[in-house]
N, C-alpha and C positions, 0 to 999 in steps of 0.2 A: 504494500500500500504506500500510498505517496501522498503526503500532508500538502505539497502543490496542487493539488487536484482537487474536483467540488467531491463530497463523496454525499451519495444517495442513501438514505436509510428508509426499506422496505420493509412491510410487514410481511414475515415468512408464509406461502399459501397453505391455507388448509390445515393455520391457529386452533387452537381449539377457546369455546367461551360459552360456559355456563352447562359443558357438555356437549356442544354441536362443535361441530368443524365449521371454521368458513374462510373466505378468501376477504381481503377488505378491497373494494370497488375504486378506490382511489389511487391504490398502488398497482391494482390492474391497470388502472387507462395506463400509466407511468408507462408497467410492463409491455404494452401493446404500442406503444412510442416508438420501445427503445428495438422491440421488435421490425417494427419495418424501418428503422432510421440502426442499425446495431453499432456504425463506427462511432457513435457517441459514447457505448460501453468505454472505448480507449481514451477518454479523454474526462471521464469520473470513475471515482471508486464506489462497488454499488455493497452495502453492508444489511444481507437480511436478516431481520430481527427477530426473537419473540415477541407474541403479544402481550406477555406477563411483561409488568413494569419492574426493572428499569430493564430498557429498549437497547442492551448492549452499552456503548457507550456514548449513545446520545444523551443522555441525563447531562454525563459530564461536562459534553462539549455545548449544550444550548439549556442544560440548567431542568432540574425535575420536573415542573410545571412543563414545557415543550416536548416533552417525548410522541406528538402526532407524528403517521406518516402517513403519506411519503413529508420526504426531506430533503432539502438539499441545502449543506453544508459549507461553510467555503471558511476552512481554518484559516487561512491566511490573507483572509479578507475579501471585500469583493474586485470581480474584475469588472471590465470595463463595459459591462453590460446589466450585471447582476443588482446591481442599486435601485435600477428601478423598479424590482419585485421583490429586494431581501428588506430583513427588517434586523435590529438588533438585540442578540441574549442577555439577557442578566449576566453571562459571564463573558459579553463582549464581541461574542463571535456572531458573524453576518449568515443570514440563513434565510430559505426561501419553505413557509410551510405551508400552502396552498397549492391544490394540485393545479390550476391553471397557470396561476404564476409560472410553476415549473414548465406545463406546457410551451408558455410564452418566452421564459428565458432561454431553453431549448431552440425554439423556433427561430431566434433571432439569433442566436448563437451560431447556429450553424444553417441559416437562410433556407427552412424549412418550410413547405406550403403550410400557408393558414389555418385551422381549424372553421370549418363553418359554420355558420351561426345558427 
C-alpha cells in the first residue's frame, strides 16, 4: 500500500446484520465504476472492511464518528481536484464520504462520461 494514493474503504459483500447477509448499495455502484473504468484500481488503494465497527483502520484515519462507506481517503491531503467534494476529519485528514461525490471526483479525474440524470 502506498500513503500517496486516495485509498477507498468498502464495505466487504455479503456482511452479515442482525443475522441476514447483505451487500451495502453504495459501495456496489462504487464496485460497478471501478468495474467498467478498472485502470483506476492502479491509481487508489481499495481496503474492504467489516461491517462491525471499527471499519479496519478508518476510525483512525477520519476519527470514530466517520467510519460510512464507501470512502475515499486522501492521507496526504487533497489533490488538485479532490477539494471540491472532500471535507475535513476531526483528525485532519481530507476525505470524500458521499457516494456521488466519489462518482464525480472519479469522473473528472480521469475525464469519464457523465452519469445521467
Amino acid at each position: 500500500m502506498n500513503d500517496n494514493k486516495p485509498r477507498l474503504y468498502l464495505l466487504k459483500a455479503g456482511f452479515i446484520d442482525n443475522g441476514e447477509a447483505y451487500i451495502c448499495p453504495y459501495c456496489t455502484r462504487v464496485e460497478g465504476l471501478l468495474a467498467l473504468f478498472p485502470f483506476i484500481r492502479h491509481d487508489i488503494d481499495i481496503f474492504y472492511v467489516d461491517f462491525i465497527k471499527p471499519r479496519g483502520d478508518l476510525a483512525e484515519r477520519v476519527g470514530n464518528d466517520l467510519q460510512s462507506c464507501p470512502q475515499l481517503v486522501f492521507l496526504d491531503g487533497d489533490d488538485e481536484l479532490s477539494t471540491t467534494w472532500s471535507r475535513t476529519a476531526s483528525t485532519g485528514v481530507r476525505h470524500i464520504t458521499q457516494t456521488d461525490f466519489i462518482f464525480n471526483y472519479f469522473i473528472s479525474k480521469y475525464q469519464l462520461p457523465q452519469v445521467h440524470p
